[in-house]
C-alpha positions as CSV (number, residue, x, y, z in Angstrom):
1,X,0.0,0.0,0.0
2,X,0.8,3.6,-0.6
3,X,2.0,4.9,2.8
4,X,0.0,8.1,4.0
5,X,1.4,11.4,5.4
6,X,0.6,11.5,9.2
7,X,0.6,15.0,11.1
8,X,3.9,16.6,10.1
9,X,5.0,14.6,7.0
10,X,5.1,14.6,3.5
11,X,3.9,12.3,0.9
12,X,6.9,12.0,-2.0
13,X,6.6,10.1,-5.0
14,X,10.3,8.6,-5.0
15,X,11.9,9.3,-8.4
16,X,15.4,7.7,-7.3
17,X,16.8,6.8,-3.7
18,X,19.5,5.6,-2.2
19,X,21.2,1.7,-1.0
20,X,23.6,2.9,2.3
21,X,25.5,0.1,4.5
22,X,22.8,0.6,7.1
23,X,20.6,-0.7,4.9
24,X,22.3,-4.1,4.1
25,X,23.2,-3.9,8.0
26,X,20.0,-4.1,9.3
27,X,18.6,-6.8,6.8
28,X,21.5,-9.0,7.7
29,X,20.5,-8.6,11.6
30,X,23.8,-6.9,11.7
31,X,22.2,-4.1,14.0
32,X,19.4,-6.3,15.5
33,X,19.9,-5.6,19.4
34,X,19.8,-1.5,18.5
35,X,18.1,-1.2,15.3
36,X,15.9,-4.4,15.8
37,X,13.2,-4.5,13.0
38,X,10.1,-6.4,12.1
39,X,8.5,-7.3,8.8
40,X,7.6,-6.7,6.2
41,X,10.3,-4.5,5.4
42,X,11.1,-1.7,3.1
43,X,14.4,-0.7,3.3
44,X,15.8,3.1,2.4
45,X,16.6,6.2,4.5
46,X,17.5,8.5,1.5
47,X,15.2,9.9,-1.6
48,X,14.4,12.5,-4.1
49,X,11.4,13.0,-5.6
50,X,8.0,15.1,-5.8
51,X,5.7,15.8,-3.5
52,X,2.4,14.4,-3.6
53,X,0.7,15.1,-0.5
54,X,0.7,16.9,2.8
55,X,-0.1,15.8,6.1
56,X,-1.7,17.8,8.5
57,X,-0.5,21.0,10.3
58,X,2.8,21.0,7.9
59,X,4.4,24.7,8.2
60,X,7.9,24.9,6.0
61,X,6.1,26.0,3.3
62,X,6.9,22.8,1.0
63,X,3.7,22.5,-1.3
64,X,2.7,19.5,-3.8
65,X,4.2,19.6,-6.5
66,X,8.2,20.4,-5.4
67,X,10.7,18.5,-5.6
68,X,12.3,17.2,-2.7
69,X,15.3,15.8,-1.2
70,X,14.7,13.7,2.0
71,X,16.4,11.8,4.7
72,X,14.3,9.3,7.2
73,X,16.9,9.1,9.6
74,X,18.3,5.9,11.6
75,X,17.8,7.3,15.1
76,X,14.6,8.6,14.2
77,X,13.3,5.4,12.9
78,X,14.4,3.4,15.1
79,X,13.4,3.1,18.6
80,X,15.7,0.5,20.9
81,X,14.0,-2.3,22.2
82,X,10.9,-2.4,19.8
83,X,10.9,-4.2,16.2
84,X,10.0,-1.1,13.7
85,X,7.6,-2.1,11.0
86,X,9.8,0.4,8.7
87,X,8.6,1.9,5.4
88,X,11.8,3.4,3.7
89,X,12.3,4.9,0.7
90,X,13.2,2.2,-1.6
91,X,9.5,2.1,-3.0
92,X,7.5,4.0,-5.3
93,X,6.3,6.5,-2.6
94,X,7.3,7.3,1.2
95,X,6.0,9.5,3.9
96,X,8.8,11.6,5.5
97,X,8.2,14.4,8.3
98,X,8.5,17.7,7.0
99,X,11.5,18.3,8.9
100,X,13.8,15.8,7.1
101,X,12.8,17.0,3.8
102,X,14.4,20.4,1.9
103,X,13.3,21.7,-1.6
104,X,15.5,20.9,-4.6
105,X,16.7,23.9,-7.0
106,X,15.2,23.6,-10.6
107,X,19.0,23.3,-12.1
108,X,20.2,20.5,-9.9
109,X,20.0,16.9,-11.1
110,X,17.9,15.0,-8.3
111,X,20.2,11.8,-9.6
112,X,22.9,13.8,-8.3
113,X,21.6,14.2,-4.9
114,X,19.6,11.1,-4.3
115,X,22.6,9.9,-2.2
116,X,23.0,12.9,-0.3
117,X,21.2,13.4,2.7
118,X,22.6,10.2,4.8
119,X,26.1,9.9,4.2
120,X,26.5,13.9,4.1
121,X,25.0,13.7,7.7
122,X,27.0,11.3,8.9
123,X,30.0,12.9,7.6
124,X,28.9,16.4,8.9
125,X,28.2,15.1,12.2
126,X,31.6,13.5,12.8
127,X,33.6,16.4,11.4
128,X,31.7,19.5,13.0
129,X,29.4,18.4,16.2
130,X,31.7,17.1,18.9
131,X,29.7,14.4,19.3
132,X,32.4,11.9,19.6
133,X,35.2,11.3,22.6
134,X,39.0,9.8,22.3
135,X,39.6,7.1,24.1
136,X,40.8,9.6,27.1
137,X,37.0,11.5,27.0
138,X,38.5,14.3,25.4
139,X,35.3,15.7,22.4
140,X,36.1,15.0,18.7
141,X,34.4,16.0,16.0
142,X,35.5,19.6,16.2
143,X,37.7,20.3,13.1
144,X,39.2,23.5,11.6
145,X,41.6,25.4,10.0
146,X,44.4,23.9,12.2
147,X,43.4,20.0,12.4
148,X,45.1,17.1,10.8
149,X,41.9,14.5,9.7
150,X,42.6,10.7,8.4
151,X,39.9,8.8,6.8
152,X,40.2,5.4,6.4
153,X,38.0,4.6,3.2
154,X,38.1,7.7,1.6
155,X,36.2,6.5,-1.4
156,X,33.0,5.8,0.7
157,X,30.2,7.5,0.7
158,X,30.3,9.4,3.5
159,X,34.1,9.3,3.4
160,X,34.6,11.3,0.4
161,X,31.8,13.8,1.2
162,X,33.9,14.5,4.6
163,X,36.9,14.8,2.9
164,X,35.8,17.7,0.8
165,X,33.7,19.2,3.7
166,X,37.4,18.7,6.1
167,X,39.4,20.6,3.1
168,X,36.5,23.4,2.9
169,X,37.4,24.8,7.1
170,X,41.0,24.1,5.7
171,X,42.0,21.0,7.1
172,X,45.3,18.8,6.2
173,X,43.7,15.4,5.2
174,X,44.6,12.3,4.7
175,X,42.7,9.0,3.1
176,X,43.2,5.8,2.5
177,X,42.0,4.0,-0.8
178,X,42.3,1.4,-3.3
179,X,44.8,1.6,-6.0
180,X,41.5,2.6,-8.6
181,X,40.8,5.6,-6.3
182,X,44.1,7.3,-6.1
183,X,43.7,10.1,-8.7
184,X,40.1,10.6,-7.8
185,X,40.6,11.6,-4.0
186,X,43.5,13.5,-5.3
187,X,41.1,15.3,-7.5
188,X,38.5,16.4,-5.0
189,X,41.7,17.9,-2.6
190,X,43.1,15.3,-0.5
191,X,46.8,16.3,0.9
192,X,48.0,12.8,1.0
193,X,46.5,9.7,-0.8
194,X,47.6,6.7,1.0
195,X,46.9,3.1,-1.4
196,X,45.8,1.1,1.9
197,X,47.3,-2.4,0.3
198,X,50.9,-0.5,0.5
199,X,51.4,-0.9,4.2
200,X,49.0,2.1,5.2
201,X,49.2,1.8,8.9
202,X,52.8,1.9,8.9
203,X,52.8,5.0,6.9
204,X,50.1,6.9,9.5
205,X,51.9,5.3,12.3
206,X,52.8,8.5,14.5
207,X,51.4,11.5,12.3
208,X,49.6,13.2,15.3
209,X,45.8,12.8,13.7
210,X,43.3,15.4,15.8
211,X,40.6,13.1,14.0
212,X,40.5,9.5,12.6
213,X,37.0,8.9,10.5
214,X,36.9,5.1,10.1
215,X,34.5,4.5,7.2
216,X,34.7,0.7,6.6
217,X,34.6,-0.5,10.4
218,X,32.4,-3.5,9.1
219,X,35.7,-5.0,7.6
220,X,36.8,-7.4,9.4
221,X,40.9,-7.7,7.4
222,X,42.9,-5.6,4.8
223,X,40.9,-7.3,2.3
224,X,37.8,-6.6,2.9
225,X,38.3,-3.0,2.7
């Protein structure tokens, strides 16, 4: 069925959306003790698309008719302890709250976008927020001008968005990638380019990092990243 708009959300016919790793990690039970879910299923946290139909009391201003960029959100979704009967956004329609959803300009490509809103989040929230803590309880996540970033998997989603949001507050960054990947992170402003099957961890061994962004913690050896 076609979900409907509750109080506060929008109805968005999905023109394209987006496959992240939460996706594949919470089908695979991978996330079942926090992010435990119940089916049927529809996976999907990001989409574009147009609007078809507003709930009640929506204020932003968003009408039918726009298009849309949207993000579901994992914490939002999710509550832990209780299976979520999720409806994402890899369907024909979803119903997002108003909130989570901003207009797309008439010249931008919503193909370009469509896998946007979840890694740019996640890589906004680990560069700027201070939401994380060393391993002494010290905040990270606090980067500028003066801050010397690694980011293992650079070529990630969320990895290469970081990167160019770490160089835009000026920071000296550093990623590791596959051979394939080299010129491309070079490319989009990376100081050093680090091919992680050329002994990367001896290389970063001792360089002082204010911030390490680890985007493939689901490997589980060298290879798999």
């Amino acid at each position: 069925p076609i979900p409907m708009p509750g109080k506060g959300q929008l109805q968005i016919k999905v023109q394209f959306s987006a496959a992240d790793p939460a996706d594949w990690m919470l089908l695979s039970g991978t996330c079942k003790d926090r992010f435990p879910v119940a089916f049927p299923f529809v996976p999907g946290f990001d989409a574009v698309g147009e609007v078809t139909q507003l709930g009640e009391g929506c204020e932003t201003g968003i009408r039918v008719g726009d298009r849309v960029v949207c993000c579901l959100g994992l914490q939002e979704s999710f509550q832990k302890g209780s299976a979520s009967k999720f409806e994402g956004t890899l369907a024909e329609y979803c119903a997002c709250p108003e909130d989570r959803v901003s207009k797309v300009p008439d010249h931008v490509d919503l193909r370009e976008i469509a896998g946007l809103p979840l890694a740019g989040l996640t890589a906004y929230q680990a560069l700027f927020t201070g939401n994380g803590a060393s391993t002494k309880g010290e905040p990270l996540g606090t980067i500028a001008g003066d801050s010397k970033v690694l980011i293992l998997g650079g070529n990630r989603g969320a990895g290469h968005i970081a990167l160019q949001l770490a160089k835009l507050v000026g920071a000296h960054v550093t990623v590791t990638v596959p051979p394939s990947c080299v010129e491309w992170m070079r490319a989009l402003g990376a100081d050093d380019v680090i091919n992680f099957r050329d002994r990367w961890l001896e290389t970063v061994a001792g360089s002082g990092f204010d911030l390490i962004l680890d985007c493939v913690g689901w490997a589980t050896s060298i290879a798999e990243m």
